[in-house]
C-alpha positions in Angstrom: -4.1 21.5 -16.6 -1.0 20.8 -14.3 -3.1 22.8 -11.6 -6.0 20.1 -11.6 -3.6 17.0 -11.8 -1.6 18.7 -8.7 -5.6 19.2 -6.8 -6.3 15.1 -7.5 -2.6 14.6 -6.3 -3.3 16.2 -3.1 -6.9 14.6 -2.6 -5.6 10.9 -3.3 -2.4 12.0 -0.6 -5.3 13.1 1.9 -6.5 9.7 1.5 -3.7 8.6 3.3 -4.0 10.8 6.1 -6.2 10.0 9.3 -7.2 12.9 12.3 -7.3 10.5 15.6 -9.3 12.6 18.1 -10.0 11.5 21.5 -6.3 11.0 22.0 -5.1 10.5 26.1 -2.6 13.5 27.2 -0.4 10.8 27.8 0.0 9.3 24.0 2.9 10.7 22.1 3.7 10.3 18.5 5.5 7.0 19.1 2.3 5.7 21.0 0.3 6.4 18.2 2.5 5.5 16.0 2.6 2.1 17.5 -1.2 1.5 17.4 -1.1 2.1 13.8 1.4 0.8 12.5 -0.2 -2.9 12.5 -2.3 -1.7 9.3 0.4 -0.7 7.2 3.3 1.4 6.2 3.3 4.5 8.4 5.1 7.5 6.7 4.2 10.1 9.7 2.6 9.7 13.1 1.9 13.4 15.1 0.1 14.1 18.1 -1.0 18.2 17.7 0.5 20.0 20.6 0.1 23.5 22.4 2.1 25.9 20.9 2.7 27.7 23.7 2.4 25.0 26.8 3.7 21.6 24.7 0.7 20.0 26.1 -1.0 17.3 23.7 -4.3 19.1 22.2 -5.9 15.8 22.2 -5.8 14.7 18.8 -3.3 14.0 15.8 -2.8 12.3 12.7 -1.6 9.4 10.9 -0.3 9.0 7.4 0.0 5.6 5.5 2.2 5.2 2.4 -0.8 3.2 1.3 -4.8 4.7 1.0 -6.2 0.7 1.6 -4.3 0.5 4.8 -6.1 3.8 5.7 -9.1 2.4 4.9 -8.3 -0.7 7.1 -7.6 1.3 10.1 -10.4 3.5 10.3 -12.7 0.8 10.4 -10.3 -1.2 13.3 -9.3 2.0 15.2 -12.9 3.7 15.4 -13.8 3.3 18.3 -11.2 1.5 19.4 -9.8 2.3 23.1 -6.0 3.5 23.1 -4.6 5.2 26.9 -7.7 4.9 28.4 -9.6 6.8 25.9 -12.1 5.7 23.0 -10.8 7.0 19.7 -12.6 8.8 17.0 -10.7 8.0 13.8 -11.4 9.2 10.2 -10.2 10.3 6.7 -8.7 13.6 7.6 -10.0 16.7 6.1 -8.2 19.6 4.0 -8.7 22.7 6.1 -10.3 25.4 3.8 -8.7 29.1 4.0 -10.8 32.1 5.3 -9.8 31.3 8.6 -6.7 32.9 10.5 -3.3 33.1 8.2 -5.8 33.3 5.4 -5.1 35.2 2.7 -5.2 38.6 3.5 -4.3 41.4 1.0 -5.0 45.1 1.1 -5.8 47.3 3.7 -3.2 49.4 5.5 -4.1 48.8 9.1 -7.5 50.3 8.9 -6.3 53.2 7.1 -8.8 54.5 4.2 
């Protein structure tokens, strides 16, 4: 049973979190941080960057404290224009696994 309570945990916690795409090369997580912040307690603010390069990827996220101040900001920052760039701003997503770093068990480098 703790299993399921800690699944609706993490889906009311994604509530809080919003993916900003669209994002200028020139915002950094202060910048975003700043346009945000008007709705609401902001307990983290990252713009994704290139792993290898540092370079902004273009998008990043926003998490409230508070899911109704979420709420309030997707509907003000959709759309909105932030650096020169129209933003595309939503309730972020969980990423499913399958994909690279997955789980992967078995196999011995191809070996039978």
């Amino acid at each position: 049973m703790a299993k399921c309570h800690s699944m609706e945990e993490r889906t009311e916690n994604m509530s809080n979190k919003l993916f900003v795409g669209s994002l200028s090369w020139n915002t950094d997580d202060f910048g975003l941080q700043a346009a945000f912040e008007r709705f609401g307690e902001i307990s983290d603010a990252k713009v994704i960057t290139d792993r290898d390069s540092g370079r902004s990827r273009g998008f990043g996220f926003v998490t409230f404290a508070d899911p109704a101040a979420a709420a309030r900001a997707v509907q003000e920052m959709n759309g909105a224009e932030l650096d020169g760039r129209t933003l595309n701003v939503d309730i972020a997503q969980e990423r499913s696994g399958g994909g690279r770093g997955g789980d992967r068990r078995g196999g011995g480098g191809g070996r039978w």
